[in-house]
C-alpha positions as semicolon CSV with decimal commas, in nm:
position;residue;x (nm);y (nm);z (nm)
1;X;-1,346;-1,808;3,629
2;X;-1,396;-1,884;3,265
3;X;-1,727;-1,742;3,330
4;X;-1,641;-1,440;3,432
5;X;-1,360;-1,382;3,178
6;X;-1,574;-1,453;2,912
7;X;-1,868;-1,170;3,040
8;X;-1,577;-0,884;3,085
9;X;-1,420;-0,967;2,768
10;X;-1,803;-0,895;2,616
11;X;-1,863;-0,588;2,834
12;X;-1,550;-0,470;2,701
13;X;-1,572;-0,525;2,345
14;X;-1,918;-0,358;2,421
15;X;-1,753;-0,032;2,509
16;X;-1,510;-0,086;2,236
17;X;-1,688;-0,082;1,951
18;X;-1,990;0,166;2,089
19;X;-2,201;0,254;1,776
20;X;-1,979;0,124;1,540
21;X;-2,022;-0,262;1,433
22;X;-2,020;-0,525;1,600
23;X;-1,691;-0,739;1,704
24;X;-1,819;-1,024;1,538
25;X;-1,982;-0,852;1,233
26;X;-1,656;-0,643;1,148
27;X;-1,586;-0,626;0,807
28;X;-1,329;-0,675;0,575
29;X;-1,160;-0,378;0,364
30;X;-1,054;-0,342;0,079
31;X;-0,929;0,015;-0,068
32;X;-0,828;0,036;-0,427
33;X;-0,679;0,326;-0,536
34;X;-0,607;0,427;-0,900
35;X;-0,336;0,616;-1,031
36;X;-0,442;0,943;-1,254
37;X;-0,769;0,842;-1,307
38;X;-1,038;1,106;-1,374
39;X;-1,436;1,148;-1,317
40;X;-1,501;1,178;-1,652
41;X;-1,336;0,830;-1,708
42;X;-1,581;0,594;-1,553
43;X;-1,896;0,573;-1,782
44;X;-2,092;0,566;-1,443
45;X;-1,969;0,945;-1,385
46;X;-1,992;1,041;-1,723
47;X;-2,237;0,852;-1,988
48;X;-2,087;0,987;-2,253
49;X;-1,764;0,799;-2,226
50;X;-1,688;0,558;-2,501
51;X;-1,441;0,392;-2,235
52;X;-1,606;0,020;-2,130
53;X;-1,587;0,033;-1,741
54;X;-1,866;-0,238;-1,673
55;X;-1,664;-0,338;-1,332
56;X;-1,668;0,069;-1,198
57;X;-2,012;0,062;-1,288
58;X;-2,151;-0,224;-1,115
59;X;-1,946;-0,085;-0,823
60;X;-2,137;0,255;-0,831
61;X;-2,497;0,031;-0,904
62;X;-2,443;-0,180;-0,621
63;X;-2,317;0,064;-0,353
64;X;-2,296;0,422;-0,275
65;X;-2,114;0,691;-0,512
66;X;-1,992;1,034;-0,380
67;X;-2,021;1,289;-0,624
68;X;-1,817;1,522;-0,428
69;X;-1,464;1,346;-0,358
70;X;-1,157;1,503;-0,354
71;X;-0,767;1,411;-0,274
72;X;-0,582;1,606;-0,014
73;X;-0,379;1,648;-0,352
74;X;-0,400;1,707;-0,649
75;X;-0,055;1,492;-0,770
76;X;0,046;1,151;-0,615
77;X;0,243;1,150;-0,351
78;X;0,118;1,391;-0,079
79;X;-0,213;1,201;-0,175
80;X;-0,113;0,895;-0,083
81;X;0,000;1,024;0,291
82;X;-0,293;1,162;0,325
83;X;-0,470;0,838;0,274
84;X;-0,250;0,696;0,468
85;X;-0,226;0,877;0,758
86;X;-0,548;1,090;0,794
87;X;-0,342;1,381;0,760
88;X;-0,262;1,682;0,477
89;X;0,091;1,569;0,374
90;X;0,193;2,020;0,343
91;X;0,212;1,913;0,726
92;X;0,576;1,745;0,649
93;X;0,847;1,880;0,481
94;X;0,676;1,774;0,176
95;X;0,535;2,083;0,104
96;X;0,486;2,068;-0,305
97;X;0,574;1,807;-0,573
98;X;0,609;1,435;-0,529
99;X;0,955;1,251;-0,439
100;X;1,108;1,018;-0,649
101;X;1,210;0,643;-0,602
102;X;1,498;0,679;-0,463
103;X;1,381;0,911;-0,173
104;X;1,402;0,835;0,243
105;X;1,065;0,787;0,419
106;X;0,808;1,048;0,449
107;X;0,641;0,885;0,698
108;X;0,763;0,954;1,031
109;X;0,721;0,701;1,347
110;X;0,527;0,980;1,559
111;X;0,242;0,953;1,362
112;X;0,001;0,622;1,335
113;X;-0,058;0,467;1,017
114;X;-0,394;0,341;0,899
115;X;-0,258;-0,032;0,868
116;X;-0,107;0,027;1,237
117;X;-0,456;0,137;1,321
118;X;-0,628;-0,170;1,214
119;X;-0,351;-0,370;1,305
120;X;-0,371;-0,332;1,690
121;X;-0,757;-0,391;1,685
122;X;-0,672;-0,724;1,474
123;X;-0,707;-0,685;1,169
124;X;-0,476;-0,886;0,897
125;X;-0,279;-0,573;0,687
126;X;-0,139;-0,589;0,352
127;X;-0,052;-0,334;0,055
128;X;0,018;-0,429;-0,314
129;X;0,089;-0,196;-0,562
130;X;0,249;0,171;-0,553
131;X;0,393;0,269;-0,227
132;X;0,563;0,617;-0,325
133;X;0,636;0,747;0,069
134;X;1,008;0,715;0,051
135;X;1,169;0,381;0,142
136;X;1,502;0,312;0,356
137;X;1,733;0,190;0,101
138;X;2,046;-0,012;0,218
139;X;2,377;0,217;0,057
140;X;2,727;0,092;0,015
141;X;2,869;0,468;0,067
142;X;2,730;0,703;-0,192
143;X;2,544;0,376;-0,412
144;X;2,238;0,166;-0,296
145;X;2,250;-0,151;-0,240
146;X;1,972;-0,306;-0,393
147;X;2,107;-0,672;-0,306
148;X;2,014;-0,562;0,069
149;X;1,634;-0,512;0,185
150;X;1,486;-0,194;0,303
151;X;1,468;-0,118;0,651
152;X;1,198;0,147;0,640
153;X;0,863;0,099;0,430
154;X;0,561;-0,022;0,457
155;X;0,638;-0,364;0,621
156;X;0,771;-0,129;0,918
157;X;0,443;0,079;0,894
158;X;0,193;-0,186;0,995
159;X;0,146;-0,363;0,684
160;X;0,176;-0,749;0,771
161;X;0,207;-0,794;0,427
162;X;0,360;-0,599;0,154
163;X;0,433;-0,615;-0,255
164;X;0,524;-0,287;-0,413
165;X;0,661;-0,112;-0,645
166;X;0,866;0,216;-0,480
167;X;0,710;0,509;-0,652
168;X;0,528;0,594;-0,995
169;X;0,563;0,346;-1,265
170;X;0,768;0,608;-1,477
171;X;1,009;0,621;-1,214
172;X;1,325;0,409;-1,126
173;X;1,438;0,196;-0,971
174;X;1,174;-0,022;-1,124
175;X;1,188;-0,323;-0,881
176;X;0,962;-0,506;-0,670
177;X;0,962;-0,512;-0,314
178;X;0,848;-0,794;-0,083
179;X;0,796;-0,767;0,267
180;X;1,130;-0,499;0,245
181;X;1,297;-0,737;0,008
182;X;1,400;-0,688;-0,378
183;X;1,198;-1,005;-0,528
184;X;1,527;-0,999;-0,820
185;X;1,801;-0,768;-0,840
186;X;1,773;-0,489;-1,036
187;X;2,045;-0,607;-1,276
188;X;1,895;-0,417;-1,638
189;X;1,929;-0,092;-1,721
190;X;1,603;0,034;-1,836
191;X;1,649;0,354;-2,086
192;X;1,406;0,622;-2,147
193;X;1,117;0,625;-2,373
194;X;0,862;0,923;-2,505
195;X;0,522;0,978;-2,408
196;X;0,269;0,752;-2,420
197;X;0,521;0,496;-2,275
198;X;0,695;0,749;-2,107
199;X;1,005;0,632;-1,871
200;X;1,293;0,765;-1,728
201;X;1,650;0,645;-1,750
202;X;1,723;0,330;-1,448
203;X;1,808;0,042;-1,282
204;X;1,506;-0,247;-1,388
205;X;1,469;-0,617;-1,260
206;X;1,414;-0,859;-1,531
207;X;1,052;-1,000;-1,338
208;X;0,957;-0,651;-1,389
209;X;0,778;-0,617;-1,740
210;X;0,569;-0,264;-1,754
211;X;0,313;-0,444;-1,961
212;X;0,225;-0,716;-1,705
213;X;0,246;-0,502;-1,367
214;X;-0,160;-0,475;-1,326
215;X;-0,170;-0,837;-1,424
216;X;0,102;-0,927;-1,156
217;X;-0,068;-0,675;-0,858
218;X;-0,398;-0,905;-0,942
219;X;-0,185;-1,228;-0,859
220;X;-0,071;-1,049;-0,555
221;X;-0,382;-0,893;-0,442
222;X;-0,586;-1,229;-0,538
223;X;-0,328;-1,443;-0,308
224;X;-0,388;-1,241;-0,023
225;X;-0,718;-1,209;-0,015
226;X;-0,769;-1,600;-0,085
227;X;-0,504;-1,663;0,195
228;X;-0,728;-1,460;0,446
229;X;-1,057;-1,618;0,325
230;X;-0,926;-1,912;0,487
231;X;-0,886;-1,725;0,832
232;X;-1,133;-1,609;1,082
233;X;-0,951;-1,281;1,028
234;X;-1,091;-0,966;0,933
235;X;-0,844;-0,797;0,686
236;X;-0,735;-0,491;0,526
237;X;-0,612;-0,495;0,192
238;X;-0,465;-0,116;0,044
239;X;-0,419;-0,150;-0,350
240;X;-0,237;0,175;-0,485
241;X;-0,254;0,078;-0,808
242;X;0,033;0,222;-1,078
243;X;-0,251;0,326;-1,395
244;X;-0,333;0,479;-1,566
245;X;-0,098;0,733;-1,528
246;X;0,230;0,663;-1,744
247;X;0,383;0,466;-1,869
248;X;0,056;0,465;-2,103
249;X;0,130;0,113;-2,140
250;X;-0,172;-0,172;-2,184
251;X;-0,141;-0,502;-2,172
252;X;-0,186;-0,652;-2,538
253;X;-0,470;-0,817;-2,484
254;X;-0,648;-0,465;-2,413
255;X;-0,517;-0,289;-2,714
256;X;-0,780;-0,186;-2,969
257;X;-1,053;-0,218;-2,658
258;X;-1,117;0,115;-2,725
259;X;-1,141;0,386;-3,004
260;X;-0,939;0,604;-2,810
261;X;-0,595;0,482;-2,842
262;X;-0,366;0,341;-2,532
263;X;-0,522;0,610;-2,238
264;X;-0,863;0,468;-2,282
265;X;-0,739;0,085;-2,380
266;X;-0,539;0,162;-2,017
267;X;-0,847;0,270;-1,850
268;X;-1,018;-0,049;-1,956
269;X;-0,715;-0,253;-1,838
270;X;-0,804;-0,043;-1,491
271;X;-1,137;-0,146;-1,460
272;X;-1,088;-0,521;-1,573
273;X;-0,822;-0,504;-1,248
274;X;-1,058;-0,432;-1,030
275;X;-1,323;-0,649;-1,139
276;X;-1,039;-0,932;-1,089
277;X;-1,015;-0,803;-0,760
278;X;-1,390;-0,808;-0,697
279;X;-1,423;-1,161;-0,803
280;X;-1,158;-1,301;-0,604
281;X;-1,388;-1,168;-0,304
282;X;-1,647;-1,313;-0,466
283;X;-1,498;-1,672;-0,520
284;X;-1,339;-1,676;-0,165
285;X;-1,656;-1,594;-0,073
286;X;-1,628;-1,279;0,141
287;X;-1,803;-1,038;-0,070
288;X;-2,111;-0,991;0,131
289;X;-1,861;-0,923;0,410
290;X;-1,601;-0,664;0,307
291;X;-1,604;-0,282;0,267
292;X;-1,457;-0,184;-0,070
293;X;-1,377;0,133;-0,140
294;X;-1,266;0,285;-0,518
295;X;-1,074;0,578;-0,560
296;X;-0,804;0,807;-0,716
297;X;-0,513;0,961;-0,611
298;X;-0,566;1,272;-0,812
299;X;-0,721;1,407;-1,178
300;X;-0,636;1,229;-1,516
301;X;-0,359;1,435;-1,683
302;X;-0,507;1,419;-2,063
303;X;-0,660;1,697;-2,152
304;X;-0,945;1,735;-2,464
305;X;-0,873;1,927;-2,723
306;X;-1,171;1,946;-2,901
307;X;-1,344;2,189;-2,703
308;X;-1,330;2,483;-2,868
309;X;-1,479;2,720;-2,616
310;X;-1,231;2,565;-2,329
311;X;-1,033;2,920;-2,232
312;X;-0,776;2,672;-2,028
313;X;-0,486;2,571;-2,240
314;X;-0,125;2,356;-2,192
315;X;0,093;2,621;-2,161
316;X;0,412;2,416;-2,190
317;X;0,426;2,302;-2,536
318;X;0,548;1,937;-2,423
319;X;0,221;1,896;-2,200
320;X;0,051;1,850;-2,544
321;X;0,106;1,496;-2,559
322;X;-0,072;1,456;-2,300
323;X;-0,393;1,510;-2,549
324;X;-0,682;1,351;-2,638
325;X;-0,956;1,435;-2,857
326;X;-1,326;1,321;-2,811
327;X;-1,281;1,243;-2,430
328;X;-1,355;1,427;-2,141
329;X;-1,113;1,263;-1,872
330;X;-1,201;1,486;-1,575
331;X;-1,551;1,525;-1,665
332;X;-1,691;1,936;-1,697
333;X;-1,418;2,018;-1,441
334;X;-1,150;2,294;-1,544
335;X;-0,787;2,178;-1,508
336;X;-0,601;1,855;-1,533
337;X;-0,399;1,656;-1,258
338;X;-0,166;1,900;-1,052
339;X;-0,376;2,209;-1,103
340;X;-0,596;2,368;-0,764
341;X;-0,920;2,371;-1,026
342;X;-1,156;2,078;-0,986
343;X;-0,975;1,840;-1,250
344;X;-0,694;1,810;-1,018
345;X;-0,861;1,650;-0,735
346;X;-1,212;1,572;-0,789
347;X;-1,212;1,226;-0,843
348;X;-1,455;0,885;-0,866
349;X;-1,540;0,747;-0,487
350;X;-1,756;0,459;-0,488
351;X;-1,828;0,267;-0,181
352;X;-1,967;-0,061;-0,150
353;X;-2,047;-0,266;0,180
354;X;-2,352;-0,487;0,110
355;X;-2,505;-0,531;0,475
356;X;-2,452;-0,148;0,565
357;X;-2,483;0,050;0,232
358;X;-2,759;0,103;-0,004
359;X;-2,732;0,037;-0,321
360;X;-2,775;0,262;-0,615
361;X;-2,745;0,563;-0,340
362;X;-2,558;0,868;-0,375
363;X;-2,397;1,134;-0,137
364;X;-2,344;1,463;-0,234
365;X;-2,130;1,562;0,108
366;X;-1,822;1,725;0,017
367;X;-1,531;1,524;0,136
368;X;-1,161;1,409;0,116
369;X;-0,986;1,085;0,093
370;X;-0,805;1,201;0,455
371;X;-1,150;1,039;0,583
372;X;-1,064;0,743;0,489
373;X;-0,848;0,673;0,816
374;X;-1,131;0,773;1,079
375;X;-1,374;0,617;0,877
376;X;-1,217;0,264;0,936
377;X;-1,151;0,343;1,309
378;X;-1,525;0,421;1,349
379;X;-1,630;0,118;1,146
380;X;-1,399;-0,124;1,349
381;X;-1,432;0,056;1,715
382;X;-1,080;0,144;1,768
383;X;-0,974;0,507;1,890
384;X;-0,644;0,645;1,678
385;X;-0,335;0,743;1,884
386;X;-0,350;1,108;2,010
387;X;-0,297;1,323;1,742
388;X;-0,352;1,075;1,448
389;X;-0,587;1,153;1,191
390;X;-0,598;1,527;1,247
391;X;-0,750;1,593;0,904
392;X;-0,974;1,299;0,902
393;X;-1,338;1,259;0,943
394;X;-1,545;0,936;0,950
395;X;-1,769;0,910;0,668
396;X;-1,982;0,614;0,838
397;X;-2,288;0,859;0,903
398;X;-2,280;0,943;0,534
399;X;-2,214;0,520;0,417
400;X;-2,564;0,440;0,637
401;X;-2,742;0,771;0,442
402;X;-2,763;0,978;0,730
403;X;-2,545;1,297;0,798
404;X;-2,310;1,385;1,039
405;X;-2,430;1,484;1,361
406;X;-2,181;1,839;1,332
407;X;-2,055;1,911;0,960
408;X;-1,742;1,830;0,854
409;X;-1,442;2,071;0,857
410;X;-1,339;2,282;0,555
411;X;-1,129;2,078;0,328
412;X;-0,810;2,193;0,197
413;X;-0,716;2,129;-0,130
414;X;-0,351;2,147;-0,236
415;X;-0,165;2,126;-0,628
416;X;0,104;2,018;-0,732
417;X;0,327;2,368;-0,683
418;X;0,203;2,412;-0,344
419;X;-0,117;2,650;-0,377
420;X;-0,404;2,617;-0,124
421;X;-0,798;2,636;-0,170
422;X;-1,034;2,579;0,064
423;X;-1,424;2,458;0,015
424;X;-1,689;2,507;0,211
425;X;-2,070;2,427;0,133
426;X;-2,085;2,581;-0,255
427;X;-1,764;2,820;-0,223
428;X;-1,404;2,751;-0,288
429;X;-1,180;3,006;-0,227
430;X;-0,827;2,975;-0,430
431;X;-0,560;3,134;-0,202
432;X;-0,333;3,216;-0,515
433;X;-0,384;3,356;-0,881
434;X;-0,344;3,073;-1,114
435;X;-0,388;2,712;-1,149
436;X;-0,076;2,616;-0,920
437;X;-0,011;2,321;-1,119
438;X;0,035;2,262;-1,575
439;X;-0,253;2,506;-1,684
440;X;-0,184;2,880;-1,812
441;X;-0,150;3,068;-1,557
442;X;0,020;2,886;-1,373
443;X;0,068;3,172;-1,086
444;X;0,207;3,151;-0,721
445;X;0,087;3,041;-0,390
446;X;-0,038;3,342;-0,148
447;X;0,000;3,565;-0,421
448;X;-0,314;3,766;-0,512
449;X;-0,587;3,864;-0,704
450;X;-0,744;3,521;-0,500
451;X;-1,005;3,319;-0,661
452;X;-1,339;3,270;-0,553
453;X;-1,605;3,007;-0,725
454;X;-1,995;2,954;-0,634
455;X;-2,005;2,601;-0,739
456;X;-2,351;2,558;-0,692
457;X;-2,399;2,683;-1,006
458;X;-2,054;2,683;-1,165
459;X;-1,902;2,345;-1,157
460;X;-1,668;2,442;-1,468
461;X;-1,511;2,742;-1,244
462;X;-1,546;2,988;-1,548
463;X;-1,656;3,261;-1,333
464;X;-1,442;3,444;-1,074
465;X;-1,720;3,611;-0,822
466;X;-1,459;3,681;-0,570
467;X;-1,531;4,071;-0,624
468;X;-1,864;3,993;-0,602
469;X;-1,855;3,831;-0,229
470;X;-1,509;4,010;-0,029
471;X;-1,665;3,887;0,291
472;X;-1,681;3,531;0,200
473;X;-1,311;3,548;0,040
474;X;-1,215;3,674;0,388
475;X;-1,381;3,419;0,600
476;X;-1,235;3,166;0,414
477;X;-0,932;3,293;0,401
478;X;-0,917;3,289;0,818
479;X;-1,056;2,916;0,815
480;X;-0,745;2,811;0,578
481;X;-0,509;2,987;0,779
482;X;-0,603;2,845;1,136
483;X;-0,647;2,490;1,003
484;X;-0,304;2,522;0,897
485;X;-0,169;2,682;1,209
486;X;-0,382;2,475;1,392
487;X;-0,244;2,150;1,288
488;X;-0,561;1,950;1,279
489;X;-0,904;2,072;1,105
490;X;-1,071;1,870;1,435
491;X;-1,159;2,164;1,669
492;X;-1,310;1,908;1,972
């Protein structure tokens, strides 16, 4: 009988996992996920960066780097649920902007999460760092109650294990969360500071220093992965990390690591994180064994000013602290974070999985940070719920350097005020007329003259062909509006 048990449960797991790898072989992952950091910030993207980012680098040397990422957004939030969930986040009733800490769940219970995904096929799940999808606060009438836990989050999402922060790191209440529970009560009132260590007015814990946050999401991140080392457990470890976007705010033992003030001393504090992060799966000795994917969850926001030919420019006159001569954040790409131009959400992807990727190798597929969620289903043989992951496409094919066997959807990029583009192959068709996001013009969503861009051989987006190419604005335009109507961009 134990016979026979054992040689279904192996026919089984056979059909199970298919193509994908092996039961027994199934890695660990780990996704890290930066906050506001751009292309032109890692010195493997862009040599001419006097930013140190040794740890990114090695990352890009010893795996595979896409050099055609994007978010499903170009600001933080709606990013984040698409990683999340496999799924463009304009789907909700988020349909622009980002919420706030204070805000009920986006996530709803009909849809599968990516850490209730690898859950059910056994995988160990944990998150530590910046959740920002709306939480279920306890309230005692019209206050919270931060003395009670949560009772919606990502604890009740799938994640086995959770450590957070509730939203951006500039915005209250500035707390951690374990497992649903405030780790002190938020008894300090934080007040408001100015750009670079910009904060709004709130509620603060007192184990919640700004300056130590990246070291204390290493202790966190470290613990867990040392804790699962110790287990025959595969795991999967999510690390939304809260920099460099503001508070501009580096630890002092990274001030003066650069010659470009706190932003690039911050993006050096970054990449030291994750090359804590990399050595912990080093030490526990799992590195040959895990998946680790590096990423951003939209454009930097600095903006060069140096450039005297750049025809973009800040058109609100606060936006100009956001500044920095001599350095090239988002690389040649037009726009900062929250704009629909490439700055806002082209971004660094580097992949590294020793036993399955080659290192040193590059794609150049066109792809979005949705794919994460089928790309972890493929990798682990489990099949998503029915109708999870509509927007997601598994990027194994493209990991082993082959293709995929039918090309990948459109994707749909989205900023910050709600505007739509869509790229296909080398066009990118901007369904509104202006930057949707901090960049002069500004413009509207759906409102026209539309913007069209051959970026095969105009990366910085400087020329508008769109009156050049009507039929290609117009097939575009049809492929935006029945992936949206459509409610997937998976046409089985």
């Amino acid at each position: 009988m134990l016979l026979r048990s054992l040689v279904l449960s192996s026919l089984l797991l056979g059909f199970l996992w298919g193509n994908s790898v092996e039961a027994d072989n199934r890695p660990n992952i780990v996704v890290i996920l930066a906050d506001d950091m751009g292309s032109g910030d890692v010195q493997a993207l862009n040599p001419s960066s006097r930013i140190p980012t040794p740890h990114l680098n090695r990352l890009a040397s010893e795996g595979m780097t896409f050099t055609d990422a994007h978010t499903p957004s170009s600001v933080c939030t709606p990013t984040r649920y698409g990683l999340v969930m496999g799924r463009y986040c304009w789907r909700t009733e988020l349909t622009e902007g980002v919420l706030n800490g204070y805000e009920p769940p986006l996530i709803d219970t009909e849809h599968q999460t990516i850490a209730e995904l690898l859950g059910s096929a056994g995988y160990a799940t944990g998150i530590v760092g910046k959740w920002h999808l709306g939480l279920g606060w306890a309230k005692e009438g019209d206050k919270f109650d931060f003395s009670q836990p949560v009772d919606n989050g990502p604890h009740t999402h799938g994640f086995d294990f959770s450590y957070i922060i509730p939203a951006s790191l500039d915005f209250p209440p500035y707390v951690y969360l374990r497992n649903g529970e405030p780790t002190e009560f938020p008894s300090l009132t934080q007040e408001a500071m100015k750009f670079p260590r910009f904060l709004r007015l709130g509620e603060r814990s007192p184990d919640l220093d700004m300056a130590d946050v990246l070291d204390e999401l290493v202790k966190q991140s470290t613990g867990f992965i040392e804790e699962q080392a110790q287990t025959e457990q595969p795991f999967f470890l999510y690390v939304p990390l809260t920099a460099p976007h503001k508070p501009v705010w580096p630890h002092p033992r990274f001030v003066g690591n650069t010659d470009l003030g706190p932003y690039g001393d911050f993006v050096s504090q970054v990449d030291s994180t994750v090359g804590d992060i990399l050595a912990s799966l080093e030490q526990s000795g799992v590195s040959q064994e895990t998946l680790v994917i590096y990423t951003s969850d939209n454009g930097s926001f600095m903006y060069r000013t140096d450039d005297a030919s750049a025809t973009d420019h800040v058109s609100d006159p606060t936006q100009q602290r956001y500044t920095s001569a001599h350095h090239t954040a988002n690389g040649p790409y037009r726009g900062t974070k929250a704009d629909i131009w490439e700055a806002g959400h082209r971004v660094p992807f580097f992949a590294r999985w020793p036993s399955e990727i080659e290192a040193g190798s590059q794609c150049e597929k066109t792809i979005c940070l949705t794919d994460v969620f089928r790309t972890t289903a493929e990798i682990i043989g489990a099949k998503p719920q029915a109708g999870a992951g509509p927007d997601s496409f598994s990027l194994l094919p493209l990991l082993r350097g082959g293709d995929w066997k039918t090309p990948r959807a459109p994707v749909i990029h989205h900023s910050g005020n709600g505007m739509f583009a869509i790229r296909d192959g080398q066009w990118k068709l901007i369904l509104g007329n202006g930057s949707g996001g901090r960049q002069a013009p500004k413009g509207k969503p759906f409102e026209k003259p539309y913007q069209l861009f051959d970026l095969s051989n105009d990366i910085s987006e400087r020329n508008d062909v769109i009156t050049g190419h009507p039929e290609i604005a117009a097939r575009l335009e049809q492929a935006c509006k029945e992936i949206r109507q459509r409610g997937t961009s998976r046409f089985e």
